[in-house]
C-alpha positions, 0 to 999 in steps of 0.5 A, a space after each residue: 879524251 877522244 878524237 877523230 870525230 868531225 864528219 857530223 855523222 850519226 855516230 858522231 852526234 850520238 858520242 857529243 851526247 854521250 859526252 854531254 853527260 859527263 861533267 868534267 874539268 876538261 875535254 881533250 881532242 886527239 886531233 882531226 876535228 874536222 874533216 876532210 879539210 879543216 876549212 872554215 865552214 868545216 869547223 862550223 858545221 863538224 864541230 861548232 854546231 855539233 857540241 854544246 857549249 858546255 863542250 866548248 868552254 872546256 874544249 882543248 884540241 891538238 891538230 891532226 892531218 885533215 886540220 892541216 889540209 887547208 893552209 897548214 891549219 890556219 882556220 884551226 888556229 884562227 878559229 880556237 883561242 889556245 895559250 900561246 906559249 911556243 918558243 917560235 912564235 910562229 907556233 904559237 897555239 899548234 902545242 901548248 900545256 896546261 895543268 888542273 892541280 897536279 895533272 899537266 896535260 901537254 897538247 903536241 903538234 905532230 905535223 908540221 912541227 914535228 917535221 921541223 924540229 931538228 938539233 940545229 934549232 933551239 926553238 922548236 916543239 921539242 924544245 919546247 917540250 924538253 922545256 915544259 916538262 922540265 918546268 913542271 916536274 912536281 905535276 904529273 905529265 900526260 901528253 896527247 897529240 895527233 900521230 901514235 907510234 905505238 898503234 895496235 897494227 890498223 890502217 895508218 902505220 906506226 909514225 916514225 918521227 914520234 919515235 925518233 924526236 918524241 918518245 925518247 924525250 918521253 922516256 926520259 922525263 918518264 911521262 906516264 901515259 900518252 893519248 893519240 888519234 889518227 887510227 879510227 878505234 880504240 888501243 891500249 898498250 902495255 907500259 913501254 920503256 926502250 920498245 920493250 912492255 916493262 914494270 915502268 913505263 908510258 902507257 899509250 892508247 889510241 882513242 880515234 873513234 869520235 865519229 868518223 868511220 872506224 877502221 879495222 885491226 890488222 893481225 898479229 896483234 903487235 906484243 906490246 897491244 894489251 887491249 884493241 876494240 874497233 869501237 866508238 869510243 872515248 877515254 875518262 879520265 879520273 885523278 885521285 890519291 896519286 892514281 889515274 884511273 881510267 875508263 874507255 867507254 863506248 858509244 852506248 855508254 859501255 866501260 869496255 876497258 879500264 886501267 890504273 896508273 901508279 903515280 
């Protein structure tokens, strides 16, 4: 897992060959593919031609802020052939799920359907979301999308509309870990149940080092933040005997973080 990565940078390049040494199941992207704007000729230079085409085969993106800076994402959605699985299907491909044995990863839309989602729908990403995790309820749920809430106090404050459509659906189905983007570094929280670190919980990480310009931490730390590296970096993911272990490795190939996760 790792995100915010298309400027083609030296750093950039330096991760997709880091990356190319791993072999597995599947590769997921926090959103901010490419940048500045998601355009068209973005993609095939800050994405395409950067990761092999092992990468590709594997490759699930969710859509940050600079994907949607052309037409809403239109050239994301034209150029990736993603489930279309949306209730309106005007969203099909923005969110969608998919599941490898008992893990069911679920890739949420944090823009603009997350600004629509409202009670007066009965068709938007929460419901849908509310839907899919009801649906899979003998799978492990691990949900990954742009915009984090939970963000270890950097440059892009804490977003409030994760907070107020999505982590309360979270809580309820009580998914245990979350994956987000969007701050250019490395985040990993305690496990968080009602905004309070519990014995129970989500554990949220934010891995926005895939190649774009890091950015710093602000002080104090927030009390929920067990580790924050301003590093390149990216998450692996590893599934056995109800454990999800995980790993965040830097640019070197570093493990500068591990965690274990009881399922």
């Amino acid at each position: 897992v790792f995100g915010d990565s298309g400027t083609a940078s030296p750093e950039q390049r330096r991760l997709a060959a880091r990356l190319e040494t791993e072999n597995p199941e599947a590769f997921f992207h926090t959103g901010d593919l490419v940048y500045n704007d998601g355009k068209p000729d973005e993609i095939l230079q800050n994405y395409a031609a950067i990761y092999s085409e092992k990468i590709k085969k594997k490759f699930y993106p969710s859509p940050g802020n600079h994907d949607y800076n052309t037409n809403n994402a239109q050239p994301y959605l034209d150029f990736f052939d993603l489930p279309k699985q949306a209730l309106n299907s005007a969203d099909n491909e923005r969110y969608y799920s998919v599941s490898f044995d008992t893990l069911h990863f679920i890739m949420l839309d944090s823009n603009l359907p997350l600004k629509d989602a409202s009670d007066a729908r009965q068709d938007d990403m929460i419901d849908w979301l509310r839907k899919d995790l009801a649906s899979n309820t003998s799978k492990k749920s691990i949900v990954i999308f742009h915009h984090p809430y939970y963000t270890g106090n950097s440059k892009h404050s804490p977003n409030e509309l994760v907070k107020e459509k999505i982590i309360p659906v979270l809580d309820e189905f009580k998914v245990p870990l979350v994956l987000n983007g969007h701050n250019h570094n490395y985040m990993r929280s305690c496990k968080i149940t009602q905004d309070q670190c519990a014995e129970q919980g989500v554990t949220y990480i934010v891995t926005g080092g895939g190649g774009a310009d890091l950015y710093d931490f602000k002080e104090p730390a927030p009390f929920y933040s067990k580790v924050r590296e301003k590093r390149y970096n990216y998450v692996r993911l590893t599934y056995s005997n109800n454990t999800i272990a995980g790993e965040a490795i830097d640019i070197d190939g570093t493990v500068f973080d591990t965690f274990s996760l009881q399922l």
